[in-house]
N, C-alpha and C positions, 0 to 999 in steps of 0.2 A: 840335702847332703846328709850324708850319717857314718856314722864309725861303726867298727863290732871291736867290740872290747869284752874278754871273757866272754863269748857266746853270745853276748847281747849285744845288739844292737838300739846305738842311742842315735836319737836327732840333731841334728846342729843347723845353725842359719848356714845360709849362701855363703858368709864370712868366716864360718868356722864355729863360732859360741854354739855352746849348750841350748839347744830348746826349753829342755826342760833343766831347772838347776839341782833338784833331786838326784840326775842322775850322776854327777859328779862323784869321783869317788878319785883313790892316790892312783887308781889301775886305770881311771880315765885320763887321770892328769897327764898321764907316763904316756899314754896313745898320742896325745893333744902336743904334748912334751916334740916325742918323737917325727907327727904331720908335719909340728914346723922346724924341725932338723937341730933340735937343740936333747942334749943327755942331761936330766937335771941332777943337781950334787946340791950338798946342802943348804948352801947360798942359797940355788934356788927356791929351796923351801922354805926358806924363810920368809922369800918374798912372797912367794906363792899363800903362805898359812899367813901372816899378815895381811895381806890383800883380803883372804877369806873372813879372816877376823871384823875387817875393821868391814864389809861388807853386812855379815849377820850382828855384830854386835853392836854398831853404830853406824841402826838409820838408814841402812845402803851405802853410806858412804865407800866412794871411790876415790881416794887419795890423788892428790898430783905428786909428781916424780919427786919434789921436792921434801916433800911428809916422809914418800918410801924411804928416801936417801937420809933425814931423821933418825926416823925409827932404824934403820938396818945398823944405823953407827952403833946406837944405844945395847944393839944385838951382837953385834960381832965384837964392840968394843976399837976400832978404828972408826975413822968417816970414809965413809965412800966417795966417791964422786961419781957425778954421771955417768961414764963411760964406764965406770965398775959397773953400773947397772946394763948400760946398753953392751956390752959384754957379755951377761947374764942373758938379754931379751933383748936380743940386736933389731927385734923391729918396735922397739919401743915398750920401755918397762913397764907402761900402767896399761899399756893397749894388749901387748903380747901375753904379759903376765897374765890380766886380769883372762884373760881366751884361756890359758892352759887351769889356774885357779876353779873355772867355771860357772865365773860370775858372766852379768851382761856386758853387753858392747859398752864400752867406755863411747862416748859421741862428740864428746866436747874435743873444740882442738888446743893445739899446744900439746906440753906435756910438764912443762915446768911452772 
């Protein structure tokens, strides 16, 4: 499968993710945003640029729902709860997130 974003065309898995994670950029986000029917607003970027964060700067790591929901309170200054999140990424905030962000498939199950 593949998207054209600005002229370019990138590769994605069968699932949707990034082939390559180079190609990522805010103009992929916003294509990736849009495939799966969601307008992202600031929230979402938040979650979105944390996810990126703790991916490049720590390790790979891919947060479960519970770290996200942490961190985002520390950010917004309220606590969220889950369904603020799944609100946000109604198919799942570290799976859907982590696809629009343009890191790899999350695999593990659960979420919390």
């Amino acid at each position: 499968m593949a998207i054209e974003v600005n002229g370019k065309t990138i590769e994605t898995t069968p699932s949707g993710y990034l082939q390559e994670l180079a190609d990522w950029s805010e103009d992929v986000a916003m294509k990736l945003a849009e495939i799966e029917g969601i307008t992202l607003t600031d929230k979402h970027w938040d979650v979105i640029n944390y996810l990126r964060s703790e991916y490049h700067d720590n390790a790979q790591n891919q947060p479960m729902e519970r770290v996200v929901l942490k961190e985002m309170a520390k950010k917004w200054g309220t606590k969220p709860t889950s369904k603020d999140l799944y609100t946000l990424f109604p198919l799942a905030p570290t799976k859907q997130g982590t696809k629009i962000a343009g890191l790899p498939e999350v695999l593990r199950k659960g979420g919390y």
